[in-house]
N, C-alpha and C positions, 0 to 999 in steps of 0.2 A: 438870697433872692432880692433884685433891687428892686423900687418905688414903683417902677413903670408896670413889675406883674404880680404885683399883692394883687390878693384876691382869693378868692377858691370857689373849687368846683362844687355843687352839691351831689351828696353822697348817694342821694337817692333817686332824680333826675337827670344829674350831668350836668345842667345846667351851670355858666361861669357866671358870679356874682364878684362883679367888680370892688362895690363896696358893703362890708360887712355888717350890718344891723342884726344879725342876729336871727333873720330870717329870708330864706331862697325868695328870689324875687320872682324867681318861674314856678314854683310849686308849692311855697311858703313853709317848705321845712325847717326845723331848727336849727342852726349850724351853728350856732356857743361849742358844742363840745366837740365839734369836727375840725377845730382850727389846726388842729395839732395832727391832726390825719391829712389836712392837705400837702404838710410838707416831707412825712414818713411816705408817701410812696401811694395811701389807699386811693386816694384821688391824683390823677397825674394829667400833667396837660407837655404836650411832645409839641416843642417850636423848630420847627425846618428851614428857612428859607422863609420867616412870617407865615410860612405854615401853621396851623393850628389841626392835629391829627388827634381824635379822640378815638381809643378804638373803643372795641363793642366788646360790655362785661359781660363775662359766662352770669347766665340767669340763676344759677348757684349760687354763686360769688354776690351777686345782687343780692337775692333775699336772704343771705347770710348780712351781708352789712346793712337790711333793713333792720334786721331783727335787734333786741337790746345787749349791751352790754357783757349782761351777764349769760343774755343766750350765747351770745360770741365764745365766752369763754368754756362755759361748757361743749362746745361742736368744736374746738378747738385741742379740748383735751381730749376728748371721743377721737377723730383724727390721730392725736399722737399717739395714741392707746392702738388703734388700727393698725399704722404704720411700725408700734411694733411689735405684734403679733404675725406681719405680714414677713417682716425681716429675721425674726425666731425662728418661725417655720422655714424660712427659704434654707437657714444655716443649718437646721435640723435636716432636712432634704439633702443636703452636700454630704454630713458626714455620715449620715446613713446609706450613702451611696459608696463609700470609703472616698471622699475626697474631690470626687469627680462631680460635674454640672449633670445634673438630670438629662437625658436625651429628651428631645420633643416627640411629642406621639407621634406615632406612624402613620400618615391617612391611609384608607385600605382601598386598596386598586380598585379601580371602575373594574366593574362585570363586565364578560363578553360582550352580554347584551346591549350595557350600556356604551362600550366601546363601538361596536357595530350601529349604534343607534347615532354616536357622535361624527364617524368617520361616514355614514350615510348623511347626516346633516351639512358636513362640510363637504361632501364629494354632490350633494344638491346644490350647497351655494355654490361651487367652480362651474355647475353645469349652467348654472343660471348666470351665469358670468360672458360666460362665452356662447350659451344657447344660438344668439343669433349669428355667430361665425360658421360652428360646426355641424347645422341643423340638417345639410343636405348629405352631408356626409355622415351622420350618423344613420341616418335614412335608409342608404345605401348601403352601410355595413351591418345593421338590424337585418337587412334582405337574405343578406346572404348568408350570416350566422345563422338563421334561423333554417336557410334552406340546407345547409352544412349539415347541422343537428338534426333536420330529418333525416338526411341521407344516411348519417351515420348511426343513426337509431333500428332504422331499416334493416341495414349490414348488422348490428349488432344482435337486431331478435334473429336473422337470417342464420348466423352463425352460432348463436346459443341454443339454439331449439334441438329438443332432444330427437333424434334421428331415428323414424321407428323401421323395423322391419317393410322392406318393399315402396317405403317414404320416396325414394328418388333425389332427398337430402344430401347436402354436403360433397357433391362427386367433385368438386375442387381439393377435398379432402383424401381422398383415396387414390393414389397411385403407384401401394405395392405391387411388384411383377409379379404374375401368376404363382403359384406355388404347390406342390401337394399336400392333401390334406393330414397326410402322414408323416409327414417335416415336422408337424408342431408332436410335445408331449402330450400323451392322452391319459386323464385319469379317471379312473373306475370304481366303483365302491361295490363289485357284486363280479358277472359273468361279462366279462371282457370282449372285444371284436381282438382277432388274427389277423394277420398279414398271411395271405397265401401267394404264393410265387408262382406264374404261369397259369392263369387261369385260363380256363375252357367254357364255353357260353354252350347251352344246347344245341346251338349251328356249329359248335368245334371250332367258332372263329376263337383267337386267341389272345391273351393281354399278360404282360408284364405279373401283373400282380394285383391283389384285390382282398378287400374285406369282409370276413366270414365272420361266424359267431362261434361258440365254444358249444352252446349245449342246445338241446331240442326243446321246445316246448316254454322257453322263458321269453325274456328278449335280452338280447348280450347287447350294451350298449359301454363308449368312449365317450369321453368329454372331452373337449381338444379349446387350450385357452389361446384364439386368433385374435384378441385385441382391436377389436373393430377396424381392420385395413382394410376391408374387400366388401364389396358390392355386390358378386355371388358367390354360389358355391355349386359347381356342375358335377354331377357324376353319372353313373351307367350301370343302372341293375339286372344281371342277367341270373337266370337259371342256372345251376355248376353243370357241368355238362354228364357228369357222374351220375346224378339227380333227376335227367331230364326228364323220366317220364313218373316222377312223384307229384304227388298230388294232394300233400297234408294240407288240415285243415287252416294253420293258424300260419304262414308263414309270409311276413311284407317286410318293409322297411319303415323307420320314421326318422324325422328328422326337428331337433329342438333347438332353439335361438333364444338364450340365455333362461332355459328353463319350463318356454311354452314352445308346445306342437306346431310346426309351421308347417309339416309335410307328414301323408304317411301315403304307403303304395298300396297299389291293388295285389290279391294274391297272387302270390308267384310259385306256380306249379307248371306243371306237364302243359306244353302249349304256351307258354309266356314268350314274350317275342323281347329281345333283348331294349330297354326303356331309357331313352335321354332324358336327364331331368337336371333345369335349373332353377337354384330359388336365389330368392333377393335377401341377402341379408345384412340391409345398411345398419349400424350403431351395433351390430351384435359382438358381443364381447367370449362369450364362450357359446361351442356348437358341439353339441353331440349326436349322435349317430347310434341307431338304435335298431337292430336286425334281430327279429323273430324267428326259428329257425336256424340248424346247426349247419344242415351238409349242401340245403337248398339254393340258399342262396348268396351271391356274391356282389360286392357295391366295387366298381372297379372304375380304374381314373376317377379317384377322386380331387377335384382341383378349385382351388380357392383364385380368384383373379376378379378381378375389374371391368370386365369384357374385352379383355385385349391381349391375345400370346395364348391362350389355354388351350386351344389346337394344338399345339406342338406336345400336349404330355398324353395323347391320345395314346392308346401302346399296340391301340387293333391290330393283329392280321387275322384277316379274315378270312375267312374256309371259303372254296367254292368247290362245289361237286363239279369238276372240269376235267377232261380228261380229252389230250390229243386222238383219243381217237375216236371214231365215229360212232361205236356200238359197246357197252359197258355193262357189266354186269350190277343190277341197283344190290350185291352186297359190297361194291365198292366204293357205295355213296355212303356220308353218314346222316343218319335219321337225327330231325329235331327235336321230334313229340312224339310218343308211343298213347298206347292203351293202359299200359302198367308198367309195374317197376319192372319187371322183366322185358319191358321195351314193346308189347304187343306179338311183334313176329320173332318169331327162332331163323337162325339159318344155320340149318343142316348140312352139316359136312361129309358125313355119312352116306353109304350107297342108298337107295333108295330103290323099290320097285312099285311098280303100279297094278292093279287089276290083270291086266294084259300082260304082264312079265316083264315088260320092261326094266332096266336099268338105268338108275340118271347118279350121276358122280353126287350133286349136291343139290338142294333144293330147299324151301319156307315151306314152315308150318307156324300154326298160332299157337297162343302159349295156357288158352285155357276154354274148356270145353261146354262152357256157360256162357259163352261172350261173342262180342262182336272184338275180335282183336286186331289190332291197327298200329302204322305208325306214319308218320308223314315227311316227306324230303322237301328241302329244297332246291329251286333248281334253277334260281335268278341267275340271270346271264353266263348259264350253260349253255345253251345253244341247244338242248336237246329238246325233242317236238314229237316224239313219239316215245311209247310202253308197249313193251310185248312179251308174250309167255305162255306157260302151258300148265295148264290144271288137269290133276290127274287124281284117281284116287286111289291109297294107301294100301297095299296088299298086305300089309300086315299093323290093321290097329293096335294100338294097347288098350282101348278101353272105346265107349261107344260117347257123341256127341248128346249135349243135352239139346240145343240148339239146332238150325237147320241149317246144312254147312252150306255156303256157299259163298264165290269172291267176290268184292267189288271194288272198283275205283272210284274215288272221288277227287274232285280240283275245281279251280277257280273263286271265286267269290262266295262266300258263304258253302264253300268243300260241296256243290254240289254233286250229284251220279250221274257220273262218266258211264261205268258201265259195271253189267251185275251178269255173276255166272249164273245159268243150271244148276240144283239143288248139286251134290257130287255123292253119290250111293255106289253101295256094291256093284250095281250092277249099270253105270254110268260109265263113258268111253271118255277118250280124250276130249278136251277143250282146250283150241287156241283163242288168244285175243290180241288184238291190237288197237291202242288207244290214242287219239289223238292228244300231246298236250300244247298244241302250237299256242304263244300267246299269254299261258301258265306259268307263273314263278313259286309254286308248291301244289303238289298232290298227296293223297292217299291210298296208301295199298291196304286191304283191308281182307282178312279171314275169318267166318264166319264158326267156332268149332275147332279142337284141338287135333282129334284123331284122324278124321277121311284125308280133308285135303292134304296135297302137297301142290306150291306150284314151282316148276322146275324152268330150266332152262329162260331164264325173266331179264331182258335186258332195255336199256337206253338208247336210242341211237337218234341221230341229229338226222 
């Protein structure tokens, strides 16, 4: 160091003291024993350019060089003692790892939440960036999202909601073509429904085919799995024509949609008029069919459809009491409804005589001698307008009436009387009648008594 930068810095100040007396001219510390630390490095002065750059001592470092001597030394060998305990361990670390650098911890992923919470933070700063760019335009597209998700909410309960029986639900949904009810498999856990082939209604109209029951007195019921495709289910219960003038107690139809009663019919006995019926059955998954009675009654076309095509699986023909010609005998009509199972009237093929001697080829009697015995035709769009015949009485009874025998006819509305014979005794002559039925689409011919009467010679005519 030459003449020009003797001097030293004080160790505890900074302060530069040009000439050395022994003590800092800025703080009056003692620098006797620091002469030898100005030119080792502890006090430095950095010349640039006649710069003079002093930097700034760690506050460590400072109160280490205030302290004495032999503090120094001791914090110096505590230090070395540190440094190597630190460098042991690190080599203990290597080869307990076999050789390899220890990997650095792992920091452990932000949580969802916190990631949702950071990528919402930043997805509000961009908003906030550009707020005033795209403010009218979010505006705009908030509108119509919002109206989107009603609509589509709308459609979505529209379309999920469960479709009850007779609802009017989902007809977007259904557009299997009509079908019979007996295309699908039917399964039973007891007394089963039949297929019977050509069936016969009380009116002797006629049909393809129809479903009966197996036994009397239960109810024989099908489960049929239609998978909810159809919206109804049409069919047509008539009376077997066999049957027609039964009258038991317990005999209807019912009908279930997956399990509960949605239909049952009124009795179907002597007098039941053959019965259209359709039920609604939206969402219904399995339909069974459930017929009270063996030989009574028949469910016939029955047809699954959507209200569209199910005419066509109709199988009617229909009977009509018609005859080319003008004048007919009523045993050439068939009866719909009787008095009893034996039909109410006999007709007598047999000769027959009357009081007076007579002979008649063939002729009606009633079938029981305690009664009002009857049966009823009809006569819808025959053309016939009048009833006529002859009541005679029986020259040879079998047995004596309980009743007072005598005939009547009844027709129209509520089967009102047309007309009513003379009791008919022993000692009683002939009786003609003639009845109007212009206007009538059924009457009743009706016998009072099994044994007197006979009525003979009974015809139709237009």
């Amino acid at each position: 160091m030459t003449e020009d930068t003797q001097g030293s810095y004080c160790p505890y100040c900074g302060a530069w003291n040009s000439v050395t007396d022994g003590k800092c001219a800025s703080c009056g510390a003692d620098l006797q024993h620091s002469s030898e630390e100005v030119y080792s490095g502890d006090t430095w002065r950095i010349v640039q350019d006649d710069i003079v750059i002093v930097p700034e001592r760690p506050v460590v470092t400072e109160k280490i060089e205030q302290a004495p001597p032999r503090s120094k030394l001791l914090v110096r060998a505590l230090l070395f003692v540190c440094c190597f305990l630190v460098v042991a361990a690190a080599v203990g670390l290597i080869r307990a790892s076999g050789g390899k650098s220890p990997k650095p911890p792992v920091q452990p992923e932000a949580s969802s939440e916190e990631s949702e919470m950071s990528e919402a933070v930043e997805a509000s700063e961009n908003s906030v960036m550009h707020e005033s760019a795209v403010s009218e335009t979010t505006v705009k597209t908030e509108t119509v999202v919002s109206e989107t998700t009603a609509t589509t909410e709308t459609a979505a309960t529209t379309e999920n909601a469960e479709p009850l029986v007779g609802s009017g639900t989902n007809d977007h949904y259904y557009t299997a073509p009509a079908i019979r009810l007996t295309s699908f498999g039917g399964e039973t856990t007891g007394n089963e429904l039949v297929v019977h082939s050509h069936v016969h209604d009380n009116y002797n109209n006629e049909y393809d085919a129809g479903l009966g029951g197996t036994r009397s007195n239960v109810e024989n019921v099908t489960e049929y799995l239609i998978g909810d495709q159809y919206k109804y289910f049409s069919f047509r219960i008539v009376l077997n024509y066999e049957r027609r003038t039964d009258n038991h107690p317990d005999t209807f139809v019912q009908v279930y949609a997956d399990g509960g009663l949605i239909y049952k019919s009124q009795k179907v006995c002597n007098g039941f008029k053959p019965e259209d019926v359709t039920l609604k059955i939206y969402g219904v998954e399995k339909l069974k069919v459930g017929i009270c009675g063996q030989g009574d009654i028949r469910v016939v076309d029955p047809v699954l459809h959507n209200d569209e095509g199910y005419e066509q699986y109709s199988t009617m023909v229909p009977y009509r009491n018609t005859s080319a010609l003008d004048r007919v005998p009523i045993s050439d009509l068939e009866y719909w409804n009787g008095s009893s199972a034996e039909g109410g009237i006999e007709y007598i093929t047999t000769t027959i005589r009357d009081n007076a001697g007579n002979t008649y080829a063939s002729g009606y009697a009633g079938t029981h001698e305690n009664q009002d015995n009857w049966v009823e035709y009809d006569i819808t769009d025959c053309g016939y307008t009048k009833l006529s015949g002859t009541i005679i009485m029986n020259a040879e009874p079998e047995g004596a009436d309980v009743v007072t025998p005598v005939v009547a006819i009844y027709g129209g509305s509520g089967m009102r009387q047309l007309y009513k014979s003379d009791p008919v005794v022993k000692e009683s002559g002939i009786q003609h009648f003639e009845v109007s039925l212009e206007d009538l689409s059924q009457f009743r011919l009706q016998i009072s008594g099994k044994y007197n009467i006979r009525i003979v010679d009974c015809y139709l005519s237009k």
